[in-house]
C-alpha positions as CSV (number, residue, x, y, z in Angstrom):
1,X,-6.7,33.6,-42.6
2,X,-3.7,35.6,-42.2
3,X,-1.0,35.6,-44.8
4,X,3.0,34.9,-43.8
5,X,5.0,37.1,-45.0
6,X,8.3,36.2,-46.2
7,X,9.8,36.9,-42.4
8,X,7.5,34.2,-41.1
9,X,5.4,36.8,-39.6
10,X,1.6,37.0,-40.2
11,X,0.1,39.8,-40.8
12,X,-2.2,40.6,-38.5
13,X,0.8,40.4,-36.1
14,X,2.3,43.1,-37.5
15,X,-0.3,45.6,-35.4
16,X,1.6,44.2,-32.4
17,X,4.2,46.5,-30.2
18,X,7.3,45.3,-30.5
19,X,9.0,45.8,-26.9
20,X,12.9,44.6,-28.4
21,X,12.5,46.0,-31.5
22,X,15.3,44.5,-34.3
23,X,17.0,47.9,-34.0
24,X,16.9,51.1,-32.4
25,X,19.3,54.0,-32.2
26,X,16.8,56.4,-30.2
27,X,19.1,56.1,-27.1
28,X,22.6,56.6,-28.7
29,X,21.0,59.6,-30.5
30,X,19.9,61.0,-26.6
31,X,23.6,60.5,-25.6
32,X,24.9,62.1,-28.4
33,X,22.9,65.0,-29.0
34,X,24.6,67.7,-27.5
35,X,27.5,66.6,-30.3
36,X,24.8,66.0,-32.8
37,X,23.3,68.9,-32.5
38,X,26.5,71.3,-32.2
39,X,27.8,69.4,-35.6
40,X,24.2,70.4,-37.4
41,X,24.5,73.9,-36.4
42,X,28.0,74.3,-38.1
43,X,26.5,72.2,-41.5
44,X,23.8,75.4,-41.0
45,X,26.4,78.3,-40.3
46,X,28.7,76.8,-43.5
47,X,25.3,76.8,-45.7
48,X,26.6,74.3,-48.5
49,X,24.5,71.3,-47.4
50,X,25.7,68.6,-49.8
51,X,29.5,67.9,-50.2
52,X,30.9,70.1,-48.0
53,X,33.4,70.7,-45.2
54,X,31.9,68.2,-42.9
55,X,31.6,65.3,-45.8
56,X,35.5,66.5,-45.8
57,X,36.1,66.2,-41.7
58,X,34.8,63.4,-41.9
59,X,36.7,61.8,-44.4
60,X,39.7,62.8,-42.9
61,X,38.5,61.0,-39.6
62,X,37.7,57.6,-41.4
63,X,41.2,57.6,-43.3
64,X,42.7,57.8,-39.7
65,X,40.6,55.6,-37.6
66,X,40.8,52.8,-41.1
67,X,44.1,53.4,-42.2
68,X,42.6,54.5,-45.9
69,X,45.0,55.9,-47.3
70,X,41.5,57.5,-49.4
71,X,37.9,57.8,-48.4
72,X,35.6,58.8,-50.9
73,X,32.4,60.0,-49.0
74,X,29.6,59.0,-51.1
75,X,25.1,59.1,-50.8
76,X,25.2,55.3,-50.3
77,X,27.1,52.1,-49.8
78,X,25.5,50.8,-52.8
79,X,26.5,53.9,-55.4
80,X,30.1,53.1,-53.6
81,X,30.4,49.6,-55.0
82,X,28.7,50.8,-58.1
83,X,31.7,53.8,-58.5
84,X,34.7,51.2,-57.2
85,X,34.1,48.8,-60.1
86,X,33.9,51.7,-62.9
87,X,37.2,53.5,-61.0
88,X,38.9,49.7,-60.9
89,X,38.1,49.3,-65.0
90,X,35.2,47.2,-65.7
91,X,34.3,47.2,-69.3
92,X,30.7,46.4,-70.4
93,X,30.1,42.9,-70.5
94,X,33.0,42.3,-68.1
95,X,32.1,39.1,-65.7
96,X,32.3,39.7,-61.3
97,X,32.1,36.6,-59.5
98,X,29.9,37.6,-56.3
99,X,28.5,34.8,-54.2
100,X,25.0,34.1,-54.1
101,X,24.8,34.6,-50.4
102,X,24.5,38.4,-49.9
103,X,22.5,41.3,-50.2
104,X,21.4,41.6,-53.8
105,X,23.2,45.2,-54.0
106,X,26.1,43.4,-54.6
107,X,25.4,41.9,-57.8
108,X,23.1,45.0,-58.8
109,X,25.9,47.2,-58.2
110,X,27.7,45.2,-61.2
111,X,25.4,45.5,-63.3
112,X,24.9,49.4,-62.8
113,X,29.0,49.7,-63.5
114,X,28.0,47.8,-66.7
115,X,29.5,44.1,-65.6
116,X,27.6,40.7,-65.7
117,X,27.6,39.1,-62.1
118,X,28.6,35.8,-62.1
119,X,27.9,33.1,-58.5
120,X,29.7,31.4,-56.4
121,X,28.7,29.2,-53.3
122,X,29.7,29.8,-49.7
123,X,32.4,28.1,-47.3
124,X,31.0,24.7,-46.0
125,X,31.6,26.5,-42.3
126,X,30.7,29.9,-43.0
127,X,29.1,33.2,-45.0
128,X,31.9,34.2,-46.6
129,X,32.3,33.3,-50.5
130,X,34.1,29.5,-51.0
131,X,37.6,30.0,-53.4
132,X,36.7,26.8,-54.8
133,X,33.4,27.6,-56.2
134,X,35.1,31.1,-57.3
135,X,37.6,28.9,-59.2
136,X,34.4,27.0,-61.1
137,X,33.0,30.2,-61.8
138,X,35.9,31.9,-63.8
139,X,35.4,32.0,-67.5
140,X,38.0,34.4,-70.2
141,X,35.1,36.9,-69.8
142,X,35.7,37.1,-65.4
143,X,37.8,40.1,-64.9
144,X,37.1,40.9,-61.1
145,X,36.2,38.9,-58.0
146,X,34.2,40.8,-55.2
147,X,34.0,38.8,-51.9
148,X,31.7,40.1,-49.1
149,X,32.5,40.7,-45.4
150,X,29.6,39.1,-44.1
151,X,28.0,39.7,-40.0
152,X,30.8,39.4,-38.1
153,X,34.3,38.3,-40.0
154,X,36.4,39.0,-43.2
155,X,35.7,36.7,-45.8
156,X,39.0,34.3,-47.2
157,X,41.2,37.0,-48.5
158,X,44.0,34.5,-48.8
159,X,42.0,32.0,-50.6
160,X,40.3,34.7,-53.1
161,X,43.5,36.1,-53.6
162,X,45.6,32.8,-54.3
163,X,42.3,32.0,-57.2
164,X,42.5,35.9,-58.7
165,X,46.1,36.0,-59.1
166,X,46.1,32.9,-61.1
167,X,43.9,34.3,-63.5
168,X,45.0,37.6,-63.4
169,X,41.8,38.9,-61.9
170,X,41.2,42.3,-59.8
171,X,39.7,41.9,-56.4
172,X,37.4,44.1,-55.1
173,X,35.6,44.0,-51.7
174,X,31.8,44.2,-51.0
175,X,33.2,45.7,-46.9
176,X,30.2,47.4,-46.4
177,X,28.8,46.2,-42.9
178,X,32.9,45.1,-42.4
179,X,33.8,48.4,-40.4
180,X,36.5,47.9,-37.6
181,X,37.4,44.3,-39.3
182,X,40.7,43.8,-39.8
183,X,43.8,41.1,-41.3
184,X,46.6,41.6,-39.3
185,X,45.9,44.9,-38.4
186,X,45.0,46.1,-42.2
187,X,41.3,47.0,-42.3
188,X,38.7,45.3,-44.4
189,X,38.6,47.3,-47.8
190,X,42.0,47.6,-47.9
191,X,43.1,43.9,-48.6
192,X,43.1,44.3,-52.2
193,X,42.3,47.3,-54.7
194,X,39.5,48.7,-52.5
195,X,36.2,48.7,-50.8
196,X,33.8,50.1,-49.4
197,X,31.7,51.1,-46.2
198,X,27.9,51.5,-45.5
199,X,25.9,53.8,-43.4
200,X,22.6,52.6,-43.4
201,X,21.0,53.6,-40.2
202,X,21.2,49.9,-38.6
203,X,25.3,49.4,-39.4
204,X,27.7,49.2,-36.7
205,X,28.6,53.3,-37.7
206,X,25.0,54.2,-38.8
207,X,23.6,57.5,-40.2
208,X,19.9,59.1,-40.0
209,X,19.7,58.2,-44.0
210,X,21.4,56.7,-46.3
211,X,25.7,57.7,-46.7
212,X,28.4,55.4,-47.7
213,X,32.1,55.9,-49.1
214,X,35.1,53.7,-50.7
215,X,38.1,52.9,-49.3
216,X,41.1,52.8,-51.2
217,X,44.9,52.6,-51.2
218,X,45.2,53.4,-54.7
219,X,45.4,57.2,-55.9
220,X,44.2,56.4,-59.5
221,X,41.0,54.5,-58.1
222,X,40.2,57.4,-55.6
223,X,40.8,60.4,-58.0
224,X,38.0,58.6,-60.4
225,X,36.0,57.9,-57.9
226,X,35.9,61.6,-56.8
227,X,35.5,62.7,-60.2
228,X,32.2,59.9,-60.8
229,X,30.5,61.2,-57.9
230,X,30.2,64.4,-58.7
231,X,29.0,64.2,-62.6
232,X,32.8,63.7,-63.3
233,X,33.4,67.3,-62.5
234,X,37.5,67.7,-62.6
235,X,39.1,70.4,-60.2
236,X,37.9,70.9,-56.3
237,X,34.4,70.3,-55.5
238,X,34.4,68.7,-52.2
239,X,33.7,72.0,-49.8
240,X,34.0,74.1,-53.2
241,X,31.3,75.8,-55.2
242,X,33.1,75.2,-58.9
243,X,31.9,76.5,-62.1
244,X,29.9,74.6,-64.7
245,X,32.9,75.2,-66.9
246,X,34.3,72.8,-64.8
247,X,35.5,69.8,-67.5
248,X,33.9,66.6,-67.5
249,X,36.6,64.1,-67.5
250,X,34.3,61.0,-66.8
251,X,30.8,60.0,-67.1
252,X,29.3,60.8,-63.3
253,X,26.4,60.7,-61.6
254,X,25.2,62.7,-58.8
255,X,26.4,60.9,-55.7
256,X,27.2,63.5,-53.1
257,X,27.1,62.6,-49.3
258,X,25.0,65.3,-47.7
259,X,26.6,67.1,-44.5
260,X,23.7,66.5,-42.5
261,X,24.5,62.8,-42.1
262,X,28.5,63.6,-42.0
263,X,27.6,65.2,-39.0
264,X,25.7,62.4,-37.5
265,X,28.5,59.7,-38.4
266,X,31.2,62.3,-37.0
267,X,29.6,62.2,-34.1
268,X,28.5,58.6,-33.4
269,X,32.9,57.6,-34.5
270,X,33.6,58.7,-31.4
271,X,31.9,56.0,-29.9
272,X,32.7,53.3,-32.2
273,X,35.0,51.4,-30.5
274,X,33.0,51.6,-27.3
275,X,29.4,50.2,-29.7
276,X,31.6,47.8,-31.4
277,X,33.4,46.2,-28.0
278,X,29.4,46.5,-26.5
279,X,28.3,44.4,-29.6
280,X,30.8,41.9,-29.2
281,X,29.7,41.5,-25.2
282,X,26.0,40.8,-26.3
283,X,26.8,38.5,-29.1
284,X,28.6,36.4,-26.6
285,X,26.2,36.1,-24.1
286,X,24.1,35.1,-27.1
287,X,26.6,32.8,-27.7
288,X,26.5,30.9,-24.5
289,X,22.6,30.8,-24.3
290,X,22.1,29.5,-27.6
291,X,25.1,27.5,-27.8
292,X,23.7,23.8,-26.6
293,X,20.6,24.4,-27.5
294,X,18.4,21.8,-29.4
295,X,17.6,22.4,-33.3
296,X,20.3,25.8,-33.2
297,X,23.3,24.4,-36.2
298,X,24.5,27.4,-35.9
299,X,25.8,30.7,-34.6
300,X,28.5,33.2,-35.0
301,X,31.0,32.0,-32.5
302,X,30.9,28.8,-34.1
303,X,32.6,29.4,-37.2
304,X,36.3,28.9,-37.4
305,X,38.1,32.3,-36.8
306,X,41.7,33.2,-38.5
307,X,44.3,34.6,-35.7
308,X,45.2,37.9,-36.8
309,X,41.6,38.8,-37.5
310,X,39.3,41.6,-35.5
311,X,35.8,40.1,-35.2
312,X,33.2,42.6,-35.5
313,X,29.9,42.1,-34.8
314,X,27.5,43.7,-36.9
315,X,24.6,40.5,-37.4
316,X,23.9,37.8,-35.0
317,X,22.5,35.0,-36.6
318,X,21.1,31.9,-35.9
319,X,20.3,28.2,-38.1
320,X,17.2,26.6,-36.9
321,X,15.3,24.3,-39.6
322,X,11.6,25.7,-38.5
323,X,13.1,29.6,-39.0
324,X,9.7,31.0,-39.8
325,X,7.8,29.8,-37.4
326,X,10.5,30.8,-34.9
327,X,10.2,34.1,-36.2
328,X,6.5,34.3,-35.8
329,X,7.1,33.1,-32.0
330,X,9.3,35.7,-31.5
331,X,7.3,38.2,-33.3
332,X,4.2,37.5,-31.2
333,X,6.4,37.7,-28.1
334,X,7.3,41.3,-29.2
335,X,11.0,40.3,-30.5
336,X,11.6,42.2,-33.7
337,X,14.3,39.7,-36.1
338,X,14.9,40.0,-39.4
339,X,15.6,37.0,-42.0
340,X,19.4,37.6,-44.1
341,X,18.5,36.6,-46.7
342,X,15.2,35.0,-48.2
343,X,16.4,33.9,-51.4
344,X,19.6,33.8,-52.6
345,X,20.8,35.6,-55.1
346,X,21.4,33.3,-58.1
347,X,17.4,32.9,-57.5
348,X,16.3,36.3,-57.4
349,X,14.0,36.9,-60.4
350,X,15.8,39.8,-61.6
351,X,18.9,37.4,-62.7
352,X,16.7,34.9,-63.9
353,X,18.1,35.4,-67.3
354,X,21.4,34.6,-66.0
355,X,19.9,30.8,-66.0
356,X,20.6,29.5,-62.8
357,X,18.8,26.8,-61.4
358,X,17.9,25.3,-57.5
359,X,20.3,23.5,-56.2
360,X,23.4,25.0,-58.2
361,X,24.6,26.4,-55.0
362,X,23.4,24.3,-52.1
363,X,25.2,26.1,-49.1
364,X,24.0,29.5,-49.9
365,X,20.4,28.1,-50.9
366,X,20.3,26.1,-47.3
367,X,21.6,29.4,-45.1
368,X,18.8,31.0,-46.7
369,X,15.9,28.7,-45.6
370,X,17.7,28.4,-42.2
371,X,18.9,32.1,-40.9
372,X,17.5,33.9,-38.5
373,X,18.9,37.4,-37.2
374,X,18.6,38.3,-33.6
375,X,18.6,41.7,-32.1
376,X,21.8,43.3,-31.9
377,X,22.7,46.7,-31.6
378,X,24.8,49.0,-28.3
379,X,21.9,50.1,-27.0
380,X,20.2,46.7,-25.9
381,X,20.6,45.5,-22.5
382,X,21.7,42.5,-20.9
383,X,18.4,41.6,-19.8
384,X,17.0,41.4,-23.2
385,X,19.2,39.5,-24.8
386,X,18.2,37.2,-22.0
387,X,14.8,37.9,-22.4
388,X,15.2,36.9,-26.3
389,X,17.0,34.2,-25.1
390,X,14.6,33.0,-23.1
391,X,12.2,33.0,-25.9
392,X,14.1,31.2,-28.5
393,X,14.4,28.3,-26.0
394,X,10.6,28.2,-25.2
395,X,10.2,27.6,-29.1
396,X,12.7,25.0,-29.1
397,X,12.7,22.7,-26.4
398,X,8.5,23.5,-26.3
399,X,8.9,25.6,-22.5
400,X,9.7,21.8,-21.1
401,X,13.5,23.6,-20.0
């Protein structure tokens, strides 16, 4: 017997060649290696490897293609939440209100900047976290709120921001797969004290490792935030070799972005626009295959969508009630997918002390037994999204369409 693992894929299937895997960069990095590759050689011919002139390029580039008036190039998106929160003030015990539908970084990153993460449901016709359930959640202990930009739109920025000004609250953004979203032509991160981006490989702007950095309009939030990431060195040290009798201003850590993957992101910006308007054509197409089928609640174009508001594609999902065994199908048919997310988060055993129980947050706790991610990324073709198309229907309608 063959175990399932939590993707709804057995085992023994995972010996099987995937022919549209869940992701792949391999021929974006064949376009752009001549750039690559002359970007590398100049990370080489500088010789400082790690928070250097290229980590500085290419902050420069993301302040003009956001709007930031500060990036803060950091190793990950997930030490870029972490340093956010300590630069925006939490205090040790402080409460975050996070919803429970979302990668669990978001709630771990409050407790590494010393905070308690406290949940929140999701929108009744969405990802994104519910103001109502925020307002539940606030206790004298809350001092921030942290929505997340989830798949393919900003969460309710209005709503969050109505609940955190009557309580006097800080908002902070979890915009890590959000690049290129934006509110009336502000960009995601910048719709309240700060955020952040990621650069996992498999985000819309994806490195070769892990890189992230925080977005910011607010000088006192950046300088701090330069300081934390480099052991809370004062002075230069971006592109600098400074002294050890530097002083230490603020307790850091070591969260330098290495060159090597500035030079890769510096690269692959220039084609952002172009990946992100090539995402948006394939999750459309999804969108009108999928669209009528039987047993599929859900999918991206769906959802209600604010005017004003850039829709970025960086997940395509879809709702089906049998989602594991539709991942196995696919899986056996050679269709990598990927489940966002397995649990939610008020569930996760390492916030069991927290005491939350089944059925506190319904919406997040159904998405989570229902979601299936499809392939998405700018290199697929047309024909495989119809191919995976194809697929999904066999499953569904039981190859009788």
């Amino acid at each position: 017997m063959n175990p399932v693992l939590s993707s709804g894929v057995r085992e023994d299937q995972l010996d099987k060649r995937t022919d549209i895997p869940f992701f792949d960069q391999s021929e974006t990095f064949r376009r752009l290696w001549p750039e690559i590759r002359e970007n590398c050689v100049r990370v080489m011919d500088d010789g400082k490897f790690s928070h250097g002139s290229m980590v500085a390029e290419l902050e420069r580039a993301l302040e003009r293609w956001t709007g930031a008036r500060h990036v803060v190039g950091v190793n990950s998106g997930t030490d870029a939440l972490v340093l956010l929160l300590r630069a925006a003030g939490l205090r040790p015990g402080d409460e975050v209100v996070v919803p429970a539908y979302t990668f669990v970084a978001t709630a771990t990153a409050v407790v590494h900047a010393g905070g308690v993460p406290v949940f929140a449901d999701i929108e009744p016709h969405g990802y994104g976290i519910d103001p109502g359930s925020v307002e539940r959640a606030v206790t004298e202990r809350t001092r921030a709120v942290m929505p997340v930009h989830l798949f393919d739109r900003l969460a309710d920025m209005e709503g969050v921001t109505r609940v955190a000004r009557a309580h006097g609250l800080t908002v902070l953004e979890d915009s890590a797969e959000a690049i290129g979203m934006r509110s009336g032509g502000t960009h995601a991160g910048l719709l309240s004290t700060g955020g952040v981006l990621s650069f996992f490989p498999a985000k819309t702007l994806g490195a070769v490792g892990d890189a992230g950095a925080l977005l910011t309009d607010d000088d006192a939030v950046a300088e701090t935030a330069r300081m934390t990431r480099h052991h809370g060195r004062s002075g230069r040290t971006l592109a600098a070799f400074p002294g050890i009798s530097n002083p230490t201003v603020v307790t850091g850590c070591n969260s330098k972005m290495d060159d090597l993957q500035a030079a890769v992101l510096l690269a692959k910006l220039a084609r952002l626009d172009a990946d992100i308007a090539r995402r948006s054509e394939l999750s459309h197409r999804y969108d009108q295959r999928l669209r009528d089928l039987p047993g599929v609640r859900a999918v991206p174009g769906d959802a209600p969508h604010a005017p004003g508001r850039d829709r970025v594609v960086y997940v395509h999902l879809v709702e089906v009630d049998d989602r594991d065994a539709l991942a196995a199908h696919l899986a056996a048919a050679g269709i990598g997918t990927e489940v966002y997310y397995p649990r939610p988060l008020h569930l996760q055993p390492c916030f069991a002390h927290l005491g939350y129980r089944p059925g506190d947050f319904p919406r997040a706790e159904r998405v989570c037994r229902s979601a299936l991610a499809l392939p998405l990324h700018a290199d697929l073709t047309d024909a495989q999204i119809d191919r995976v198309c194809d697929e999904v229907e066999r499953f569904l309608t039981g190859g009788t369409r």
